[in-house]
matplotlib code that plots the C-alpha trace (Angstrom):
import matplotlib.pyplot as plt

x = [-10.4, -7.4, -4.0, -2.2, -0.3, 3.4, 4.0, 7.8, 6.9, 5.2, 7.6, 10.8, 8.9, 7.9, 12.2, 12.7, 11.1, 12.7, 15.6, 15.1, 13.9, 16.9, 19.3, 17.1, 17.2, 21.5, 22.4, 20.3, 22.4, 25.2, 24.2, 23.7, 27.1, 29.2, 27.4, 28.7, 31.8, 31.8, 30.3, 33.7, 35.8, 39.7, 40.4, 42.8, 44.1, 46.7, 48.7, 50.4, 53.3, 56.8, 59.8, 61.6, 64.9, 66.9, 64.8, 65.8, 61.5, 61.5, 58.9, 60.4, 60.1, 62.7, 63.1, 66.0, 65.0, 67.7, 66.7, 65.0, 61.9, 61.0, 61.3, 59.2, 56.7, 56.6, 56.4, 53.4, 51.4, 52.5, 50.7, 47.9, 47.5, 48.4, 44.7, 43.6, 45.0, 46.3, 47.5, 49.7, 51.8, 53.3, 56.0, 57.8, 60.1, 61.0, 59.7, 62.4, 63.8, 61.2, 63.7, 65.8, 63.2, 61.9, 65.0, 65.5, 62.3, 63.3, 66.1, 64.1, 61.6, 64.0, 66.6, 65.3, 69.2, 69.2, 70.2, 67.8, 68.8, 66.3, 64.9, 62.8, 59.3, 59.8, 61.7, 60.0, 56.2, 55.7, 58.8, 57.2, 53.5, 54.1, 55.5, 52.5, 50.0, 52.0, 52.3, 54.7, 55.5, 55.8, 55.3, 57.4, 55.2, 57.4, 57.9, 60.9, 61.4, 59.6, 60.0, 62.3, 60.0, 60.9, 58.4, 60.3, 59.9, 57.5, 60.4, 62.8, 60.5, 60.5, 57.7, 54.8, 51.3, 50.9, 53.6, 51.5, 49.3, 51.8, 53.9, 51.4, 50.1, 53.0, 54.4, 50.7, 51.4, 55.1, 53.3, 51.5, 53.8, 56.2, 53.5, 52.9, 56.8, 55.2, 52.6, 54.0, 54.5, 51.1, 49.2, 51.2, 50.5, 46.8, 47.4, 48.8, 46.1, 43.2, 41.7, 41.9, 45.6, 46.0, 44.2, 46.9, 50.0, 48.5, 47.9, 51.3, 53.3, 51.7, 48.7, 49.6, 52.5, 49.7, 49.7, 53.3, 53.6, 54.4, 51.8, 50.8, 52.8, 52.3, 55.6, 54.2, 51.5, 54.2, 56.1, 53.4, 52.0, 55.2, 54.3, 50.9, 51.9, 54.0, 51.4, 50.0, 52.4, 52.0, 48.8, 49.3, 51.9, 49.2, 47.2, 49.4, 49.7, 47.6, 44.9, 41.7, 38.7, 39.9, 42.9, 43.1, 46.0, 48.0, 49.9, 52.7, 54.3, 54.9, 51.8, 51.7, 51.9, 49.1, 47.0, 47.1, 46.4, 43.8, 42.2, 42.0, 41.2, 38.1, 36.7, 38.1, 36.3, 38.4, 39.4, 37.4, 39.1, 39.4, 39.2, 42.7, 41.7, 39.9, 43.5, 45.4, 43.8]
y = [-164.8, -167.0, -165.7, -166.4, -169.5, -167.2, -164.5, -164.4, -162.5, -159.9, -159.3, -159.9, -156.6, -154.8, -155.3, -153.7, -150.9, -149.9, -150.6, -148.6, -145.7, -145.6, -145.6, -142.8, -141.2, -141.7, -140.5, -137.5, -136.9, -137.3, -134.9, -132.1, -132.9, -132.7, -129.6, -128.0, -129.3, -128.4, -125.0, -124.4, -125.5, -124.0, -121.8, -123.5, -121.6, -124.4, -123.3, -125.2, -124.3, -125.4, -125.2, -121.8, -123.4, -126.6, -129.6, -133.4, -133.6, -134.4, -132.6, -128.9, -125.3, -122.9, -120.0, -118.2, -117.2, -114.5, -112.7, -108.7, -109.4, -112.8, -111.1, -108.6, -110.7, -113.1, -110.2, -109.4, -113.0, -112.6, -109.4, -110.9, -114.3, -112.0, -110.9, -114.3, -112.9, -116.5, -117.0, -119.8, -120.9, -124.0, -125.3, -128.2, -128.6, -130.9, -130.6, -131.1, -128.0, -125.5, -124.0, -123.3, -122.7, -119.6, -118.3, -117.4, -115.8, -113.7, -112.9, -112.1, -110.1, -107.9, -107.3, -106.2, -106.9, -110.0, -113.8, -115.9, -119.2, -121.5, -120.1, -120.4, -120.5, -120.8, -117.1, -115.5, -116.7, -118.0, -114.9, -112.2, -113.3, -113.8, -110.5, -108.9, -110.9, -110.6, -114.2, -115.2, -119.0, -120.6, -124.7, -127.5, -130.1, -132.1, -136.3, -137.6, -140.8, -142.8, -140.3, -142.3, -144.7, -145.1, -143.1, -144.4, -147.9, -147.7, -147.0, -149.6, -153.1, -155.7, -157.9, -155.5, -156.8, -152.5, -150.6, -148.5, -146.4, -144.5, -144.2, -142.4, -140.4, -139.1, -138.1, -135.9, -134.6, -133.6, -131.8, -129.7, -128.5, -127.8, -125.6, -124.1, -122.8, -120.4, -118.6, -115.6, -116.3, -115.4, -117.9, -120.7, -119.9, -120.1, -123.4, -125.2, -124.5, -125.5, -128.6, -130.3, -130.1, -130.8, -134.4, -134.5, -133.9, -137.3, -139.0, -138.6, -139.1, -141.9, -143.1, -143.8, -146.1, -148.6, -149.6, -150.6, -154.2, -157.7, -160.4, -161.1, -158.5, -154.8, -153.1, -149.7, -149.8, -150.5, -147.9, -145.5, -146.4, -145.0, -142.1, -141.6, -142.8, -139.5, -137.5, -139.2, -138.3, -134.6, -134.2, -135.5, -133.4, -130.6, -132.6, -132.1, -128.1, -126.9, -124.6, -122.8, -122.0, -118.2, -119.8, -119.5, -121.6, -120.9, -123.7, -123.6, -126.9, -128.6, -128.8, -132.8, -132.5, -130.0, -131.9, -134.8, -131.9, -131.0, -134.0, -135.0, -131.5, -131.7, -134.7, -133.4, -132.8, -129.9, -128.0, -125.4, -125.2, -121.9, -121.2, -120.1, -118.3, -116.2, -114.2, -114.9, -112.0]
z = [32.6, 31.5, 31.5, 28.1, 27.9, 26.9, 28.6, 27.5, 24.6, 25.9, 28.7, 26.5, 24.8, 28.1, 28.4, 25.2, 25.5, 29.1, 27.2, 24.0, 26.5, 28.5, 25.6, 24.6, 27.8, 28.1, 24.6, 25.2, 28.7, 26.5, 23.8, 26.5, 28.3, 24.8, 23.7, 27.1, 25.7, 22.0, 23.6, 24.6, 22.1, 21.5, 18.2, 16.0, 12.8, 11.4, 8.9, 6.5, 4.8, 3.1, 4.9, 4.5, 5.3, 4.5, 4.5, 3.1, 1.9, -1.5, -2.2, -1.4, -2.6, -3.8, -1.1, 0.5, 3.7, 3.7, 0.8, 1.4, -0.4, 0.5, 4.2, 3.1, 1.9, 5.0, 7.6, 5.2, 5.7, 9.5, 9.8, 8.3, 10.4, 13.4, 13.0, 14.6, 18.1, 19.1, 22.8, 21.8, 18.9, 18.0, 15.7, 14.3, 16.8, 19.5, 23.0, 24.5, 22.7, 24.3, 26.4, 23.6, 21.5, 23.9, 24.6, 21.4, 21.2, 24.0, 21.9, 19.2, 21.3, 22.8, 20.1, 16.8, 15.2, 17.1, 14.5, 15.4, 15.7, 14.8, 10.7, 7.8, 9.0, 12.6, 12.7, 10.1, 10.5, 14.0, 15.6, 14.0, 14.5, 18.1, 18.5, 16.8, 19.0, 22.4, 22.8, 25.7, 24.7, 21.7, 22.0, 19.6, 18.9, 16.8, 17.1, 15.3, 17.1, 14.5, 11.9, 9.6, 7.0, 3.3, 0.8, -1.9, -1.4, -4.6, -6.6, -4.9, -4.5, -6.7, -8.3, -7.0, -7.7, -8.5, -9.5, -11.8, -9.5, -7.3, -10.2, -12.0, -9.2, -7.8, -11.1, -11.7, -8.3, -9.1, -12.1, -10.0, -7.8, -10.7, -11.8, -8.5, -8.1, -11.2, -8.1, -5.8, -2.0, -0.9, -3.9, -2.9, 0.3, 0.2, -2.2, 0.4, 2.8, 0.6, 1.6, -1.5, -1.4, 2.3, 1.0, -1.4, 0.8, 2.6, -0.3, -1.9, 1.7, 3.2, 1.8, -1.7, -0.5, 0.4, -3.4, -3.3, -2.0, -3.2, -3.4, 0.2, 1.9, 3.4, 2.4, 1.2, 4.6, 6.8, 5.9, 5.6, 9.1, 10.6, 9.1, 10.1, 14.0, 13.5, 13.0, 15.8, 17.9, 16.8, 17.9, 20.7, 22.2, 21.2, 23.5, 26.3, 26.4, 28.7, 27.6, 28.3, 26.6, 26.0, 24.5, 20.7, 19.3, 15.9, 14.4, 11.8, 10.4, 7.0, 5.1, 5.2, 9.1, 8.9, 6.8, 9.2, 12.4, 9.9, 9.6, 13.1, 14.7, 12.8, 14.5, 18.3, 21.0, 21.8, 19.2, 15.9, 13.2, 11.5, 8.0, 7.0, 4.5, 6.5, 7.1, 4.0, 2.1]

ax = plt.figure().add_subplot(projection="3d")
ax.plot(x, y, z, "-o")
ax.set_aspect("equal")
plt.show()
């Protein structure tokens, strides 16, 4: 019997399929190693909120921290996110402020008349939820070395090819927010935590300055892209607390900060989100 003239063919194809089979073969090892993984993945309830205290944002919402009722009312949303039983919190502050930051706590542990010295949402969310829960250390996960970028370069730069978009956008958004001053401290609340507004805190910080440049040029994306390196940042000083699988980690931060955690928690390897409104009842 003759042997065919081209064998290359039919070996280039014997090749193939030992190839094919060990991709096969691989990705499967790989799906049953990340399942152990995912198996084992860390709580996260992030909670977006506005800041309780001074902030320069421009977007920001009318609240004196100080006031009886609007204590009442947060020791209220506290008892309920308490419910998630986290073993660690973290806040929008500096890590190189976690001494500081703890110390206080103490403070606040111990002495029920005690000032707390770092407010608004820090004191009377993340405080009084870690209380509740028994947490014993509360993490700042904040990045402010790049934090400085322009989000008003829209209204500032000449001879853009689109000055229209943003303009219109952000003044629809403005709208809204207006409107949302009109809800009570629990509404809001669970506004800012829905996912179609957590898009929008993105859109109107960062992403919508992408429209704002002159022919040629990346004015609005450069400015945004210190924004989003950030966020970055953020997560990964998250990334650097050390943690367990029994962990179960609460985050509080400004709700364009948590959109961002948000956003990227939901593709990690290491973290489940949970549903915030799950608590905010």
């Amino acid at each position: 019997m003759k042997s065919p003239k081209n064998t290359k063919p039919l070996i280039q194809l014997v090749k193939g399929i030992n190839t094919m089979n060990l991709k096969i073969i691989l990705l499967l090892f790989l799906g049953v190693s990340c399942g152990k993984v995912y198996a084992q993945k860390v709580e996260v309830l992030n909670f977006a909120t506005f800041h309780m205290a001074y902030t320069p944002d421009a977007l920001k919402v009318k609240f004196n921290e100080n006031d009886d009722k609007n204590k009442k009312e947060t020791y209220k949303i506290a008892k309920m996110l308490a419910e998630f039983k986290p073993t660690i919190i973290c806040v929008e502050v500096l890590p190189t402020k976690n001494d500081e930051l703890n110390a206080d706590y103490g403070n606040f542990i111990k002495n029920k008349d005690y000032i707390t010295k770092f407010g608004g949402e820090i004191a009377l969310i993340a405080y009084e939820l870690g209380k509740m829960a028994g947490v014993n250390k509360i993490y700042g996960i904040d990045e402010q070395a790049t934090a400085a970028y322009n989000y008003n370069i829209g209204s500032e730069l000449e001879n853009q090819v689109d000055s229209i978009t943003s303009k219109n956008y952000n003044a629809s958004i403005y709208k809204e927010f207006i409107e949302a001053e009109k809800l009570s401290l629990l509404e809001k609340l669970k506004l800012f935590n829905r996912k179609e507004t957590l898009q929008k805190f993105i859109n109107i910080n960062a992403d919508i300055l992408t429209y704002n440049s002159t022919k040629g040029n990346f004015e609005g994306a450069d400015e945004a892209s210190k924004f989003y390196r950030r966020n970055l940042r953020i997560f990964s000083n998250l990334n650097q607390i050390p943690v367990n699988s029994d962990d179960r980690i609460f985050i509080v931060m400004g709700a364009t900060h948590s959109a961002f955690l948000d956003e990227l928690m939901q593709r990690s390897p290491k973290y489940q989100l949970v549903d915030v409104e799950k608590y905010l009842k």
